[in-house]
C-alpha positions as a Python dict, from the first residue, in 0.01 Angstrom:
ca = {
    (1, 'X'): (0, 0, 0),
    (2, 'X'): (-205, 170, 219),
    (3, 'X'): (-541, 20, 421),
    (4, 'X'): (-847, 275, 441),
    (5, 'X'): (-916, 239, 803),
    (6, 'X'): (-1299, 161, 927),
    (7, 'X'): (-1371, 414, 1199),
    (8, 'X'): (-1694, 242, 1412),
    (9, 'X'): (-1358, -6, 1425),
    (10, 'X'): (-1145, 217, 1540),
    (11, 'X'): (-1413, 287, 1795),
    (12, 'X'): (-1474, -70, 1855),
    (13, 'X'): (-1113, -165, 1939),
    (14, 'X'): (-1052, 124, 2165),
    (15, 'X'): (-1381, 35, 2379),
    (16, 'X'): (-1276, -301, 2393),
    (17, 'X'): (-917, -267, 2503),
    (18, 'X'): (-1043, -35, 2750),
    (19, 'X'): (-1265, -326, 2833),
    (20, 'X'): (-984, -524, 2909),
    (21, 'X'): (-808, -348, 3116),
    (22, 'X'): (-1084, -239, 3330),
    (23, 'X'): (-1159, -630, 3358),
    (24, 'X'): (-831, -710, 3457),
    (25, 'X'): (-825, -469, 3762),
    (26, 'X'): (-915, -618, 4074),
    (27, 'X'): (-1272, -555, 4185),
    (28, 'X'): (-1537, -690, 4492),
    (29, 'X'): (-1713, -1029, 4376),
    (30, 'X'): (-2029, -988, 4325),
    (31, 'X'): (-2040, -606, 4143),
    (32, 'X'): (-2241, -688, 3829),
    (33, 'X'): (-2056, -489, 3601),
    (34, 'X'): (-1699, -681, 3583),
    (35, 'X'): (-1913, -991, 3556),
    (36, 'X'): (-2100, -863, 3279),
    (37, 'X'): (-1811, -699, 3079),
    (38, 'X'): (-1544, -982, 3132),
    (39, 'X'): (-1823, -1218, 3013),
    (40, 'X'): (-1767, -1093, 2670),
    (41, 'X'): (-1452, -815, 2621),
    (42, 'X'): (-1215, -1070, 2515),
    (43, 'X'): (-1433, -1287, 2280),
    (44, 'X'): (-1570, -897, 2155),
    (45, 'X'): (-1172, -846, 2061),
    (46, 'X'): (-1169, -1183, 1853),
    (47, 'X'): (-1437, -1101, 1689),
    (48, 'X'): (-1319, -754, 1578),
    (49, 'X'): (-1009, -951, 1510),
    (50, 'X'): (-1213, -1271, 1264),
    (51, 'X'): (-1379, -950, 1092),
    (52, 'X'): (-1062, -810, 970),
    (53, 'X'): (-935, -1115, 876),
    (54, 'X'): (-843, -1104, 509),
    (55, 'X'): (-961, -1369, 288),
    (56, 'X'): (-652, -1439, 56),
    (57, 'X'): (-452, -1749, 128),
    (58, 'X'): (-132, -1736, 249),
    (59, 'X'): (147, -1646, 74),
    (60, 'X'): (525, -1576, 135),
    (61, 'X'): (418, -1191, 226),
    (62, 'X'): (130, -1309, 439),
    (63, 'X'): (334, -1539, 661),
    (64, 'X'): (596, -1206, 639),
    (65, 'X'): (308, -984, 775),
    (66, 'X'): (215, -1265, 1018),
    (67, 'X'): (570, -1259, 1186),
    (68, 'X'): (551, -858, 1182),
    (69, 'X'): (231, -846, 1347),
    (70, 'X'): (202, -1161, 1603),
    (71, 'X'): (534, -1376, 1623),
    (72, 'X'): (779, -1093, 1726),
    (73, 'X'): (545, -865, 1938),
    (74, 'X'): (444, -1189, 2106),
    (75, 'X'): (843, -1182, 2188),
    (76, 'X'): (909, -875, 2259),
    (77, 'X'): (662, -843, 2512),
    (78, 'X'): (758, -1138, 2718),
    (79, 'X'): (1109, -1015, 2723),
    (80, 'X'): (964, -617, 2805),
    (81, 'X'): (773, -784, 3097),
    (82, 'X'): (1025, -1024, 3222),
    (83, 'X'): (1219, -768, 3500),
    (84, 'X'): (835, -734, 3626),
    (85, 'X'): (751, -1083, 3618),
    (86, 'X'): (1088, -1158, 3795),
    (87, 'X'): (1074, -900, 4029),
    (88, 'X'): (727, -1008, 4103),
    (89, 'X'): (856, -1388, 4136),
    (90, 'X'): (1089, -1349, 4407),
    (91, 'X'): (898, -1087, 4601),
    (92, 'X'): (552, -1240, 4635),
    (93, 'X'): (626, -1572, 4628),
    (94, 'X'): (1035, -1554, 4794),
    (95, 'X'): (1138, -1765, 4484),
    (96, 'X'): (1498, -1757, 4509),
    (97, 'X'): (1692, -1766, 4213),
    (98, 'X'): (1776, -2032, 4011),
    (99, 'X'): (1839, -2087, 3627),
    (100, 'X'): (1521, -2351, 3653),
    (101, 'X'): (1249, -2116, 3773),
    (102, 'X'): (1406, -1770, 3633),
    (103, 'X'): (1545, -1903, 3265),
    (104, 'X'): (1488, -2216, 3173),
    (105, 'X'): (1075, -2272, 3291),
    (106, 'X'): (998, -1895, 3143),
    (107, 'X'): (1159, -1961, 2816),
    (108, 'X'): (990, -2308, 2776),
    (109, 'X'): (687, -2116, 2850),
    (110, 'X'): (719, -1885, 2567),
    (111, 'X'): (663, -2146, 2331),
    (112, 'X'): (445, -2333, 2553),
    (113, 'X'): (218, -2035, 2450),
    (114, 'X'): (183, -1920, 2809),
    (115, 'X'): (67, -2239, 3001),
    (116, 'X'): (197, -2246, 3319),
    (117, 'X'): (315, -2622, 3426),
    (118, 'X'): (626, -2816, 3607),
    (119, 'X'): (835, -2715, 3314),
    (120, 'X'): (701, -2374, 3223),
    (121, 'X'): (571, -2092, 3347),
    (122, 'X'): (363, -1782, 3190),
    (123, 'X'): (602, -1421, 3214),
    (124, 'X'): (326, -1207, 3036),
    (125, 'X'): (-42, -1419, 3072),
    (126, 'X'): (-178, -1123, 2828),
    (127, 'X'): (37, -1235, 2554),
    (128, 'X'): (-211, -1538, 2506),
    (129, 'X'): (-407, -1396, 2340),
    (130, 'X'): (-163, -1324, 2069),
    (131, 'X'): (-87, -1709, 2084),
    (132, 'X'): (-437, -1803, 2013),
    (133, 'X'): (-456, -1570, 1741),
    (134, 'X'): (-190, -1716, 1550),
    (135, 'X'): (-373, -2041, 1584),
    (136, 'X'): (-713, -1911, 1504),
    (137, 'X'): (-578, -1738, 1197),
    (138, 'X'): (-376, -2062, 1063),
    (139, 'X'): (-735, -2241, 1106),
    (140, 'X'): (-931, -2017, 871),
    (141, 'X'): (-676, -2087, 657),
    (142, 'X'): (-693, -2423, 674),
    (143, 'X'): (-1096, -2355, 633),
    (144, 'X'): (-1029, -2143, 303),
    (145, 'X'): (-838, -2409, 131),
    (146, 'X'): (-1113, -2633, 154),
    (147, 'X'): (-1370, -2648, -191),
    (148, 'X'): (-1655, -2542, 102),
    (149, 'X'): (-1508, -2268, 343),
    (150, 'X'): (-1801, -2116, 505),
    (151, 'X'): (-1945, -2409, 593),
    (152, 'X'): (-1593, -2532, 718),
    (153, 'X'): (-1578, -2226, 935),
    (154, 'X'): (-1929, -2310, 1069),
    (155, 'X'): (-1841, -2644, 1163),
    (156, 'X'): (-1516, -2584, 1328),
    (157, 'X'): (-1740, -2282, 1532),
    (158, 'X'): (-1964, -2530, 1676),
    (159, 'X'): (-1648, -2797, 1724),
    (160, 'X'): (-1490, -2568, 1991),
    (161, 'X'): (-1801, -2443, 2115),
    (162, 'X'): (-1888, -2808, 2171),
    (163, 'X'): (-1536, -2850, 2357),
    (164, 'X'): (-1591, -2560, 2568),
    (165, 'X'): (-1953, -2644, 2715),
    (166, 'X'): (-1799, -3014, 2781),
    (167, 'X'): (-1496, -2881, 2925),
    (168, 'X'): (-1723, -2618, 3177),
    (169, 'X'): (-1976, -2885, 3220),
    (170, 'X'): (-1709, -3174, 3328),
    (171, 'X'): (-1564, -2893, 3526),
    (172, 'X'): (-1256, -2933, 3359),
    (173, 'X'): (-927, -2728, 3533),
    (174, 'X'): (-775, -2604, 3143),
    (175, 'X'): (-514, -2352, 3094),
    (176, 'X'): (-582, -1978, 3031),
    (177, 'X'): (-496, -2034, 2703),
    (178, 'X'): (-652, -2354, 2603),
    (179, 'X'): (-948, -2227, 2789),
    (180, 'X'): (-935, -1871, 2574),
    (181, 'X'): (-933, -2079, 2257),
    (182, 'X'): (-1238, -2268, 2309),
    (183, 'X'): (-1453, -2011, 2434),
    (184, 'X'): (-1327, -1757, 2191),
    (185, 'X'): (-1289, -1955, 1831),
    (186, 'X'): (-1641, -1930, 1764),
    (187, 'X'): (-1648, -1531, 1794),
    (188, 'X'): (-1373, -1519, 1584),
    (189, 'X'): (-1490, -1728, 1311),
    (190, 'X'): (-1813, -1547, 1362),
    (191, 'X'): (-1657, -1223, 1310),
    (192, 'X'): (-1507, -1359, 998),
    (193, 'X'): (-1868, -1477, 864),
    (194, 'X'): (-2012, -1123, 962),
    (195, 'X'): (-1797, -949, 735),
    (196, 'X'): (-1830, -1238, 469),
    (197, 'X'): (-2188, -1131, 499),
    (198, 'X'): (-2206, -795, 500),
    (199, 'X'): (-2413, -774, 820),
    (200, 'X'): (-2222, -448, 956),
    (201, 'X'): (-2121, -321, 662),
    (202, 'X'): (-2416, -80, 638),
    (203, 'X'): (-2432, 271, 852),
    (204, 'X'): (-2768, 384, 971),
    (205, 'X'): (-2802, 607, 1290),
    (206, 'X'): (-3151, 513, 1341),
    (207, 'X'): (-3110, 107, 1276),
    (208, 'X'): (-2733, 144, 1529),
    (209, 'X'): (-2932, 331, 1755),
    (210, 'X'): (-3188, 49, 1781),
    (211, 'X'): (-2972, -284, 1711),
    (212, 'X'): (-2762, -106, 2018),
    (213, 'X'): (-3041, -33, 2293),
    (214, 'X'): (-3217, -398, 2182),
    (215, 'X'): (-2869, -589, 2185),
    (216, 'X'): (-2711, -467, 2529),
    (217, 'X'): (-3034, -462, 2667),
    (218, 'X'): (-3108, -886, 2605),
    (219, 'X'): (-2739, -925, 2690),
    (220, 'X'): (-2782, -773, 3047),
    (221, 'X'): (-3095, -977, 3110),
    (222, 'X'): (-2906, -1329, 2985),
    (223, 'X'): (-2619, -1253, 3197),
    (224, 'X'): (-2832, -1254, 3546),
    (225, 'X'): (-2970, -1559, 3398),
    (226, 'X'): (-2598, -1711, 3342),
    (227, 'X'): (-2450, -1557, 3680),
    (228, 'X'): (-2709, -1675, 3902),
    (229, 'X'): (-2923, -2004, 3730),
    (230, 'X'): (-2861, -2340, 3914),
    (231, 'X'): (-2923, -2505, 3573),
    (232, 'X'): (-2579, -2591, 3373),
    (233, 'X'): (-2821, -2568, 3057),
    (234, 'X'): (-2965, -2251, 3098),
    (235, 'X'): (-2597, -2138, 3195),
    (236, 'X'): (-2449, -2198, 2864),
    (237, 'X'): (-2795, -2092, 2707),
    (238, 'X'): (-2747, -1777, 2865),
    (239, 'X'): (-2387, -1770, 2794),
    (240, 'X'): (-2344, -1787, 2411),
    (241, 'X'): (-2645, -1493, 2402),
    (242, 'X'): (-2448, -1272, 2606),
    (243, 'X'): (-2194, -1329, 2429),
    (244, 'X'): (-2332, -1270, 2089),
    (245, 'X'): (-2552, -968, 2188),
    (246, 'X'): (-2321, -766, 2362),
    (247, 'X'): (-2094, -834, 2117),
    (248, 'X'): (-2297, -697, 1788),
    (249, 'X'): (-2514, -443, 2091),
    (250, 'X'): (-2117, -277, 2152),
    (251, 'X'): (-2056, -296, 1779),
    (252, 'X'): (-2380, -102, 1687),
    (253, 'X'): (-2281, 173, 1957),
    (254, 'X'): (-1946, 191, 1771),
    (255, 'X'): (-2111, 225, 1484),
    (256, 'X'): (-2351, 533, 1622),
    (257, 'X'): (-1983, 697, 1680),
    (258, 'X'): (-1848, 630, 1319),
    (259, 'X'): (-1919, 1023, 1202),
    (260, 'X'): (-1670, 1107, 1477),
    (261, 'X'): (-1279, 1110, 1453),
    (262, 'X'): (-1043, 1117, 1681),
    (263, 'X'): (-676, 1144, 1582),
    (264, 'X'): (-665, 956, 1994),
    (265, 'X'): (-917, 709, 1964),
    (266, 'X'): (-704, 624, 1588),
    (267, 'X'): (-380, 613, 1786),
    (268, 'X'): (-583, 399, 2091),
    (269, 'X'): (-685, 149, 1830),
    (270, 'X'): (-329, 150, 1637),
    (271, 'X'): (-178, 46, 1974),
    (272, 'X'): (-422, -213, 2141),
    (273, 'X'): (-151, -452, 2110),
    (274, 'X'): (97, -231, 2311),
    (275, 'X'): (-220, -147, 2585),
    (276, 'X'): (-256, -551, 2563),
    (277, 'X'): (109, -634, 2651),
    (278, 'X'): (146, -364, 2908),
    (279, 'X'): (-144, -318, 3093),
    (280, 'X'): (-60, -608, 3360),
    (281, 'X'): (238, -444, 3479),
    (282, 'X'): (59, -135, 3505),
    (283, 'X'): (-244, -267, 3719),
    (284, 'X'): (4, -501, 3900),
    (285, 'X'): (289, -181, 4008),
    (286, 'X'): (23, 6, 4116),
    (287, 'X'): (-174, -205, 4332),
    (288, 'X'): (189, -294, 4464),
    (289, 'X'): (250, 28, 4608),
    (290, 'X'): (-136, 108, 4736),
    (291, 'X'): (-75, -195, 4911),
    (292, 'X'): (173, -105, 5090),
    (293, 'X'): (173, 212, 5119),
    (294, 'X'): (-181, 190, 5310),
    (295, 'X'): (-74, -174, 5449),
    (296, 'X'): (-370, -350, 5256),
    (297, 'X'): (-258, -732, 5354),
    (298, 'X'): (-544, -846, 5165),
    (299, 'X'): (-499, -687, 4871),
    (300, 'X'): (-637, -412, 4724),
    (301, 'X'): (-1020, -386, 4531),
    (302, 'X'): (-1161, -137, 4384),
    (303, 'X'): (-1589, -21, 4329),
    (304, 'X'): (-1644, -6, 3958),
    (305, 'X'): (-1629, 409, 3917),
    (306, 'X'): (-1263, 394, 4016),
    (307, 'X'): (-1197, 56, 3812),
    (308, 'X'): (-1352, 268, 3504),
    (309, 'X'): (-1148, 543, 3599),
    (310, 'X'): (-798, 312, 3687),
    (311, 'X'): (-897, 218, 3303),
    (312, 'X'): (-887, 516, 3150),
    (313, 'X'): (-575, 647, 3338),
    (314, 'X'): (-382, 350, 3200),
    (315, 'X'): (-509, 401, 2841),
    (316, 'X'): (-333, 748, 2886),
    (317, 'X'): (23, 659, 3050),
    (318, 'X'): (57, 395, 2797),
    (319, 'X'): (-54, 645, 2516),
    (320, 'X'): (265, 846, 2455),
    (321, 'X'): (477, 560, 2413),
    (322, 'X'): (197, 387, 2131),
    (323, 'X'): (317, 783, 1964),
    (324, 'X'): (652, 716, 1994),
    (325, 'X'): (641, 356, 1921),
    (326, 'X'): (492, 437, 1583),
    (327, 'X'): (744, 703, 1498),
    (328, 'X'): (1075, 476, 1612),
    (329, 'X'): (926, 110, 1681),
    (330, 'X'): (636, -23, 1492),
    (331, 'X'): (705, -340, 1522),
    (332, 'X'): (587, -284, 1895),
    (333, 'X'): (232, -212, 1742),
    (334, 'X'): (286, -496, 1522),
    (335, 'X'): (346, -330, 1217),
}
């Protein structure tokens, strides 16, 4: 059984993992741009993720195509990234070895869902998000067996938004990946509710064009208001309307592009998940060896142009092996 693909989605994911990596890559404090895009690029991926979300309960083949497409990627890309993370252990930090910090702490942290602690540590901090995922889809399952599911989902939405302002405002220190799960449920579930709604369903150059100028352009204005207010309030305020607005203002460009296709940008959005597991070791090799090469003690940054650029030139190293994994490997791709 075969799924007709939606293109503005294809679109959509291939932005947005492009999004990611470019936020990811290390760039001067204080440039706008990262601020604005890693504001929203991983919450924009949840919510692409909620929308596709199917509605059936699950079943023996559901929990089958659950394994296929979170549970065994999430493991194979901690063990692909281990020699990195290892490497990168005893070289930056002069960790000798020991069967504590080298076995024993990384695989408790693989089912510690990639929260570092005195027991555990994270090999591939990507690989959270896949984590979260699995616990985001399990709750809008739990939602759907309820006799009122939409207004489940709604309440659970405005649950971990709740936990996420306290958790900012008490300037609580949470893991990446408890942090990622408050801040990103509610796009999620609100990407579930959009296409439980219809609100995207619809394709109208005109309307994208307009939904897409309007959108980005309120999102850019909230997020000077969230970078530089003193007031907490106004913070979150601005916050959760950047995050909403750039989220349906990227969706509408998408959506502009969805006469277009693009056997790449299909192949792009097939393998976000490999882009997503990868991309790390990528940035991290790289910046290695400008580093030394041009004796940068302090690390290397780059201006936003060449972060763009850094982007797009992982995109395409990483892009014949997504070719080759779907030939001989799916279940890299999660399939």
């Amino acid at each position: 059984m075969t799924t007709e693909r939606i293109n503005w989605i294809d679109w959509a994911k291939c932005i947005a993992i492009t999004m990611v990596v470019f936020g990811h890559i290390p760039q001067a404090k204080g440039s706008f741009l990262p601020f604005y895009v890693c504001t929203f690029h991983i919450p924009l991926f949840f919510f692409i993720s909620g929308y596709l979300t199917k509605t059936r309960l699950y079943t023996k083949e559901e929990y089958k195509k659950c394994k296929h497409s979170l549970i065994i990627p999430y493991i194979l890309y901690n063990a692909i990234f281990y020699p990195y993370w290892a490497i990168r252990l005893y070289i930056d930090q002069s960790v000798g070895f020991s069967i504590s910090e080298y076995i024993i702490k990384p695989f408790i942290g693989l089912f510690f869902i990639q929260i570092d602690s005195p027991i555990s540590s994270s090999v591939n901090g990507a690989m959270w998000f896949i984590a979260v995922l699995l616990i985001m889809r399990l709750t809008i399952h739990l939602c759907i067996h309820t006799s009122k599911p939409l207004l489940y989902i709604k309440i659970v939405a405005l649950l971990f938004s709740g936990l996420f302002v306290v958790a900012m405002n008490q300037k609580i220190p949470l893991p990446m990946t408890i942090e990622g799960l408050f801040k990103c449920m509610p796009l999620y579930l609100l990407g579930y509710l959009t296409k439980q709604y219809h609100w995207l369903e619809r394709i109208s150059l005109k309307r994208d064009i307009v939904g897409a100028l309007t959108l980005i352009c309120i999102s850019v204005g909230a997020t000077f208001v969230y970078r530089d207010s003193d007031s907490f309030t106004y913070q979150m305020i601005a916050f959760y309307i950047v995050l909403i607005t750039a989220t349906y203002g990227t969706l509408y460009l998408c959506k502009i592009f969805n006469s277009i296709t693009s056997s790449i940008i299909i192949n792009i959005s097939t393998g976000t998940l490999m882009i997503m597991g990868l991309h790390w070791m990528f940035i991290g090799t790289t910046n290695f060896i400008l580093e030394h090469l041009f004796s940068m003690n302090n690390g290397i940054t780059y201006s936003w142009p060449l972060a763009i650029l850094f982007a797009i030139c992982i995109d395409i190293v990483i892009y014949p092996f997504i070719i080759l994994a779907k030939k001989y490997m799916p279940l890299l791709l999660g399939k």
